[in-house]
N, C-alpha and C positions, 0 to 999 in steps of 0.2 A: 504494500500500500504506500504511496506518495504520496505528501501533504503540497500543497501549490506555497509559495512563498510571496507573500503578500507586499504591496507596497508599504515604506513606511508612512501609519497611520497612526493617531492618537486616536482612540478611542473616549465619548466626551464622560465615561464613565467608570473613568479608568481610577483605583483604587476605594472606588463608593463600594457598599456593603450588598453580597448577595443578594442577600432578600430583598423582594420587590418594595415590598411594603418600605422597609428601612431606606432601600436604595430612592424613593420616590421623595421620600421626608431628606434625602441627603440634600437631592440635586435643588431641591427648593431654594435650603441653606445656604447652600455653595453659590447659588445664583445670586444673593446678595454678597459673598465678599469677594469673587471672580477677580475683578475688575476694581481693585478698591485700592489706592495705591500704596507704595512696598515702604513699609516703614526698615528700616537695616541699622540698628543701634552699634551691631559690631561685624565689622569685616577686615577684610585685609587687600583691597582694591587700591591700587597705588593711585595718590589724589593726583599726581603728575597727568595721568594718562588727559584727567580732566583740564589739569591748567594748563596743559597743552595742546590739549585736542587734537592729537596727532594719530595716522592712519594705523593701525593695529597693521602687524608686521605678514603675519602670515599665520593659518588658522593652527597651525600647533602651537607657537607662544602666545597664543590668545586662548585657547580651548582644552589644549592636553597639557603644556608644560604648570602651568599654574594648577592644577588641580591632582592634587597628593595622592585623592582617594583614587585617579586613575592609575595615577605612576605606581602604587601600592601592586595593584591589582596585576597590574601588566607584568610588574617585577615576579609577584609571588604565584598567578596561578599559569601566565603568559610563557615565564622565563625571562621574559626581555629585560635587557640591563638596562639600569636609569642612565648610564651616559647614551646609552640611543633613542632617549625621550626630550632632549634638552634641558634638561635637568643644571644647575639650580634656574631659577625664574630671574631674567637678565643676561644667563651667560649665551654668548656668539651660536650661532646657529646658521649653518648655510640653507641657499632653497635647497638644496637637495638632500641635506639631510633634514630638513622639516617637515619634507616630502615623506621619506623612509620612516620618520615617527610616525605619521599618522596613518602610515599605510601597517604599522606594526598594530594602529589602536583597532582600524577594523578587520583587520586579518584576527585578531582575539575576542573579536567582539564576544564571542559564547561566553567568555568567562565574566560578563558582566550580567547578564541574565537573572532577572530575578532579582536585581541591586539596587540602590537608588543612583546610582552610576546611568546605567541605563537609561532609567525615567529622567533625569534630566540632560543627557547629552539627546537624548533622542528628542524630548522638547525644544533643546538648543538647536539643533538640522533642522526640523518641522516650522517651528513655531518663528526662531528669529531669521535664519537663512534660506525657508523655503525648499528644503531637502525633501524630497520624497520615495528616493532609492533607501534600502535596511544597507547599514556599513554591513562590508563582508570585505574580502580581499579583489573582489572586485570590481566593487564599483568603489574601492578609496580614493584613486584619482577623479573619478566620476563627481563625486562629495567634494573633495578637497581645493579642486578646479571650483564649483559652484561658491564656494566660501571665500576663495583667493579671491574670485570677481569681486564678491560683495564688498568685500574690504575695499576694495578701491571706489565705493563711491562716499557719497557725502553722508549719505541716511544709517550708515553703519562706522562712522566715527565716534570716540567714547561717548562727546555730549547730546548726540542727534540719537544712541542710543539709551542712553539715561535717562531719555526723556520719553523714548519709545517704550521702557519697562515701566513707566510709568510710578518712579522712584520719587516721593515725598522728603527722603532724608536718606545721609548715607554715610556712616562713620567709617574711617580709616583707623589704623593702629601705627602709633609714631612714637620715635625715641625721644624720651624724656628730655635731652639736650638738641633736640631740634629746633632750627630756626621757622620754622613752620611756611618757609615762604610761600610754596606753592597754594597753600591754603589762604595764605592772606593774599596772594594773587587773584583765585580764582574767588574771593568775596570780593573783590574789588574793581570785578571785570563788567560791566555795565549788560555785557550781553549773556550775563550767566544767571539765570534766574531757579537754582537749584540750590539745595543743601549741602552741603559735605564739611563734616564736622571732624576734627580730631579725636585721638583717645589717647591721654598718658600710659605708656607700657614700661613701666619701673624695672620690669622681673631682672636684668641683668645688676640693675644697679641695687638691688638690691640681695645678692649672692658673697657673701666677702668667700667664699671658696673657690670662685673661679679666680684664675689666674691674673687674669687682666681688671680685676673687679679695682687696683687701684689706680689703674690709665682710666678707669673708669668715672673716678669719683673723680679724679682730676679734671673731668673731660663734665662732667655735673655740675661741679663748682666754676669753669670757665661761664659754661654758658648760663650761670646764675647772678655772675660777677660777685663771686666770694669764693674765698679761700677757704678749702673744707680742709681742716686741721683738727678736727674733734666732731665728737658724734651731736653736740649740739649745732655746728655750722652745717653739717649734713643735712639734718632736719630742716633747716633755716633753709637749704637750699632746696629741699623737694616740695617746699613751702611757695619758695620764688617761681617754681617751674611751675606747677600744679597752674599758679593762676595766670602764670602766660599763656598757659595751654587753656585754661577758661575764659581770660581775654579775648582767643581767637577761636572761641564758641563748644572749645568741648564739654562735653557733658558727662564724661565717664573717666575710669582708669580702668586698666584690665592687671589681673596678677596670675601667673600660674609658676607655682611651687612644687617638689614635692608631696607634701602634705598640707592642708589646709592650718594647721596649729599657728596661732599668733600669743605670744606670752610677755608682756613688756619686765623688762628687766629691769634692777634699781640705776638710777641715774649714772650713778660710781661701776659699777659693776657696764652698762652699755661703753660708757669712755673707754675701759680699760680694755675689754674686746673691740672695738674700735680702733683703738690704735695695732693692738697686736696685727689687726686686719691689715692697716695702711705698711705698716711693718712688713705683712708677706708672713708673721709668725702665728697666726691665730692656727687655733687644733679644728679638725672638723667636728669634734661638738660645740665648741668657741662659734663656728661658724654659723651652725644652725642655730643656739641659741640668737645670736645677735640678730640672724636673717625671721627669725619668728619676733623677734623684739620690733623692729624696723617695718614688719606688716604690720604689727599693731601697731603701731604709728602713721601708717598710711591710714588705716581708720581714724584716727584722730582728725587728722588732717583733713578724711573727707567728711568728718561730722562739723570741723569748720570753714570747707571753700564750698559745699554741698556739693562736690562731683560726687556721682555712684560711683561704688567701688562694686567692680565682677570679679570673681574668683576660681579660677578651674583650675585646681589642682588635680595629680592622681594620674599623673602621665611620665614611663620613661620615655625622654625625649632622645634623641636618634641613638636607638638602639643597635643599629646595626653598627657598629663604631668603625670598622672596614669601609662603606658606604657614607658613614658622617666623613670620615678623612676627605676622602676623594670629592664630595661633592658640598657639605656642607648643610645647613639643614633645612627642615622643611618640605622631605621630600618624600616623605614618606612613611618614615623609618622608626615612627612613636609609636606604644605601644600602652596602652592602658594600665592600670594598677590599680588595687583596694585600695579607699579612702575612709577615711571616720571624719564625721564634720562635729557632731554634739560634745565633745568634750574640746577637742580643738579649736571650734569657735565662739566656747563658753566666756572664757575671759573679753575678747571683744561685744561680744554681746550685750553682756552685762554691765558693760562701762555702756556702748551705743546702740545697742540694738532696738531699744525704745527712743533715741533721742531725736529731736524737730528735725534736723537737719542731714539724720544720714539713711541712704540707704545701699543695702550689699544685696548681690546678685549676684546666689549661688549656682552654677554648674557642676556637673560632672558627667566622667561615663563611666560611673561605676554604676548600673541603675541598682544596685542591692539597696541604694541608701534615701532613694526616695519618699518610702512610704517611713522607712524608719524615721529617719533621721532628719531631712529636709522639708519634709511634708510639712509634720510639727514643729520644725523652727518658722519657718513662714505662718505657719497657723496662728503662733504667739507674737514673735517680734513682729511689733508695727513697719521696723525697716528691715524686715527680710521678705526678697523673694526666690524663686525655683527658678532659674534660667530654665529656658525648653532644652531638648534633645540636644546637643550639639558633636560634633569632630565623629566618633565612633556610633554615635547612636541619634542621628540624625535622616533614619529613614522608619518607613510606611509603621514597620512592626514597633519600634521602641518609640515613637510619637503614641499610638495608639496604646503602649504600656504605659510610657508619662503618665496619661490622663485618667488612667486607670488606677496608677498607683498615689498619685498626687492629688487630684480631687475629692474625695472623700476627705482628705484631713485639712486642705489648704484651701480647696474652690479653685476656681478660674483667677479670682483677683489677684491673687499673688504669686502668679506666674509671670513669666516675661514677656511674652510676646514670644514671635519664633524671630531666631537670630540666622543670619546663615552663615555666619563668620568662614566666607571664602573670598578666595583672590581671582578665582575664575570668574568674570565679570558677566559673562553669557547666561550664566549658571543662576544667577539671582531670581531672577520671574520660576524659572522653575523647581527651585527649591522653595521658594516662599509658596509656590501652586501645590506643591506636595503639603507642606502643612495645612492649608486650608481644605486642601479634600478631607484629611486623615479628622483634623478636627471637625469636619461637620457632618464625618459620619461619628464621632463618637456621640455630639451633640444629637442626628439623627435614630440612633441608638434609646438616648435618654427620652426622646421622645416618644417613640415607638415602645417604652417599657411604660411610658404615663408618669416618669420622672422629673419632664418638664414641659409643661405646654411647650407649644410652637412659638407661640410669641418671645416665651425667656430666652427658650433655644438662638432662635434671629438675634437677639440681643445681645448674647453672649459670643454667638461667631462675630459679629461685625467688631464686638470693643477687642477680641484676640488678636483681631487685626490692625485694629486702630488705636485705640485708648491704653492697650494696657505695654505696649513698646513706650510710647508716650510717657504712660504714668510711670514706668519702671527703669525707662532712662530722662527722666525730666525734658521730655524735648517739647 
């Protein structure tokens, strides 16, 4: 028997709930947030593309190299090595071997199957470029020819598509010692009638174990205009930064650790690991103490500039250390790990986690800890929320666990919004379409058990979309 091989199509009911009945109460739902525009509190879209508005290169550095969960996939179930992906995002790439990457992503396509991989690159061909061949090894050049074209017109430059996904707000993630230009360019551009906000990203400066952590603080203190000689001028200086970085409109930080633990140390005891750090002699318990010391301080600080602080920890980050040499990171290579949040973010809590001005937005992908541990912090503190799904568990099934394990103890309100923190820029409408199917069948669900009228139901998708990104990043 032979199955015929279809064109590629999206089906308008792709990911809605079996059942008739459920599925019918989906599409209803979904028909109010469709079309509703993309709130993006955190991502990793480089602001340049925008303040320069310049022609995207060729569709592997726009489409495959920037997106890990592919390069992951290709490496691990593919074979293919990440130096024939263009790996890292930036490095030189000729046409032809941009050519042979993308011809390696549909020559593999099978092993995306059934992934969120799929659903949105396949949204990405369909919906922004017009593809209607399925990648296979044969019609790659077919595909990749149809996307080269596109690029070269006007309606598919970063800001003609920004406006095409129909983007309300859009964070970047920036080094703390950035001069922000691009961002103060592109608010300043009379023809740019979009959002694009910063996010302070501390996590290195705030490491005393890595190596370079004191070209580092040197490099803090420059661009704060102080001399960090003690761990009070340090603070002074992430003080200084914080509200540059809130001057030119951001609204968050982002922190990922190890572990979630933040424990402030005595005053005497912070200096004196501090210097040992600036020194090169601190021990690695010195280190962590002082780096869980130094997050609790970052809460301080956001309970007085009112930036949200986000936190996802619970990640080894480039695991494969053969791979991080050679290429550096980001590309793949991280790999999850058990977290505990309730006793590690007890001490900050209980100093801010009721107070007027701050709020944290927890993440993780460890989902064990949701319904434990997360659920009920957000249920009690006023400024805790649940970040959505994100990095590893940002598809169809653990969206639909979230909601499952988080709503009973938290609700809707104190969640985030869905985030889709990627650098793949295509990718945005169709990751933010996956969350809205997944949650308006769960909401469809609720309705269909007599849990929530229809009306609450309408209610509650359209503010997931709107209000509670908003509410959860102050924007």
């Amino acid at each position: 028997m032979s199955i015929s091989k279809p064109p590629l199509a999206l089906h308008p009911d792709r990911l809605f709930p079996a059942d008739p009945k459920v599925r019918d109460i989906t599409r209803e739902l979904y028909g109010l947030v469709r079309d509703l525009p993309i709130i993006s509190p955190h991502g990793h879209v480089p602001v340049e593309w925008l303040a320069n508005d310049t022609p995207f290169d060729n569709p592997t550095t726009l489409l495959l190299t920037p997106d890990h969960y592919t390069n992951r996939m290709l490496h691990g179930a593919g074979g293919v090595d990440l130096s024939e992906l263009g790996v890292p995002v930036g490095s030189p790439i000729s046409p032809d071997q941009a050519r042979r990457a993308f011809r390696l992503l549909c020559e593999n396509w099978r092993y995306f199957r059934g992934t969120p991989v799929q659903f949105w690159f396949e949204s990405e061909f369909h919906d922004v470029f017009g593809v209607r061949v399925r990648p296979s090894a044969e019609t790659a050049d077919e595909i990749y020819d149809q996307i080269a074209d596109a690029l070269t017109k006007p309606e598919f430059r970063p800001r003609a598509l920004y406006r095409r996904f129909n983007i309300e707000a859009l964070a970047t993630t920036d080094d703390p010692a950035s001069d922000l230009a691009d961002h103060a360019a592109l608010a300043a551009d009379p023809s740019w009638d979009g959002r694009v906000v910063p996010t302070f990203r501390p996590d290195a400066y705030l490491e005393p174990a890595r190596a370079d952590w004191a070209e580092l603080t040197a490099r803090l203190g420059e661009a704060a205009g102080i001399e960090i000689d003690s761990y009070a001028s340090h603070f002074e200086a992430m003080r200084r930064r914080r509200q540059y970085f809130k001057d030119h409109g951001a609204v968050s930080t982002d922190h990922s650790h190890s572990d979630a633990r933040c424990e402030p140390l005595e005053p005497k005891v912070a200096e004196e690991l501090f210097a040992e750090a600036l020194a090169g002699k601190i021990s690695p318990e010195g280190a962590t103490a002082l780096r869980r010391h130094m997050v609790f301080d970052q809460a301080k600080l956001a309970a007085e500039d009112g930036l949200v602080m986000t936190l996802h920890p619970g990640v080894v980050r480039n695991h494969d250390l053969e791979a991080f040499a050679r290429f550096g990171a980001d590309v793949g290579g991280d790999i999850p790990h058990a977290v505990e949040f309730s006793r590690a973010l007890q001490p900050m809590l209980t100093e801010f986690g009721n107070a007027e001005n701050f709020q944290l937005v927890v993440f993780t992908m460890d989902e064990t800890v949701y319904s434990r541990e997360l659920a009920p912090l957000a249920g009690y503190y006023r400024g805790v929320y649940v970040g959505a799904p994100w990095w590893f568990i940002d598809e169809t099934d653990a969206i639909m666990r979230f909601r499952r394990s988080v709503t009973g103890y938290a609700g809707f309100y104190k969640t985030s919004g869905f985030i889709d923190d990627t650098r793949a820029f295509c990718s945005i409408p169709a990751r933010h379409d996956v969350a809205r199917r997944v949650d308006c069948s769960f909401l469809g669900n609720l309705v269909a058990e007599h849990r929530l009228t229809l009306d609450e139901a309408a209610e509650v998708a359209v503010d997931l979309v709107v209000s509670q990104p908003k509410r959860a990043f102050k924007l």
